[in-house]
C-alpha positions, 0 to 999 in steps of 0.5 A, a space after each residue: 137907472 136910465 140906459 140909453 136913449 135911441 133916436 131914430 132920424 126925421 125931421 120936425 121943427 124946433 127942439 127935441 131933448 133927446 137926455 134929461 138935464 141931468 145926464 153928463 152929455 146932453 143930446 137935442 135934435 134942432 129943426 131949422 126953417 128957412 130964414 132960421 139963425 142962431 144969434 151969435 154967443 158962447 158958453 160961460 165956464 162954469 164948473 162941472 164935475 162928472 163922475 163916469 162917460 156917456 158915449 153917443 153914436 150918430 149913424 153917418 153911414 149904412 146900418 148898425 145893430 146896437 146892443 144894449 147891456 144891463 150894469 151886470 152885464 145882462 141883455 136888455 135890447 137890440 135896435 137897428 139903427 140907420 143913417 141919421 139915427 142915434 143911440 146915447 149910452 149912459 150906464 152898462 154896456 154897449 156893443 155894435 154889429 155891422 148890417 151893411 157893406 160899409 158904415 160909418 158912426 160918429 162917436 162922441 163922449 165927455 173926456 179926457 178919453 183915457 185909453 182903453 186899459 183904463 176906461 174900459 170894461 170888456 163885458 
């Protein structure tokens, strides 16, 4: 069972698919050149059915120690994280410890978000 994936920011030009096609929310790294463009598009509605949430936490801010659980709920890693890296939890559980004076994290997941009596498992 696949976790999590961690990135860990720099730059490199083109395409780096950070899941696997078959996770429920797909994460790439884009390096642009100068010049580059995106042609104008959008995106056909096509069905999806998920079954369950990935999360993704971009590090905007300071430093972070995310920690990693297994689906019983056992340890499996710690990894410090810092602005422009990212972390995206697929299954088990997650946790985050603050480093820094003041961080800040984006959070995106697929929804709808349901509340946290309903969508989440205290470990």
């Amino acid at each position: 069972v696949d976790l999590a994936s961690f990135y860990i920011s720099g730059y490199s030009l083109g395409r780096t698919n950070i899941t696997k096609v078959h996770q429920i929310l797909q994460l790439a790294v884009i390096g642009y050149g100068y010049k580059n463009q995106v042609n104008a598009h959008f995106h056909n509605p096509l069905p999806r059915q998920t079954l369950g949430t990935s999360e993704c936490w971009i590090v905007m801010r300071g430093k972070i120690k995310v920690n990693l659980y297994d689906t019983d709920n056992s340890p499996v890693c710690s990894r410090y994280l810092q602005k422009g890296d990212m972390a995206i939890f697929y299954a088990g559980g997650h946790s985050l410890e603050v480093f820094s004076r003041k961080a800040q994290i984006y959070e995106l997941k697929n929804g709808p978000y349901e509340g946290d009596l309903l969508d989440k498992k205290q470990i």
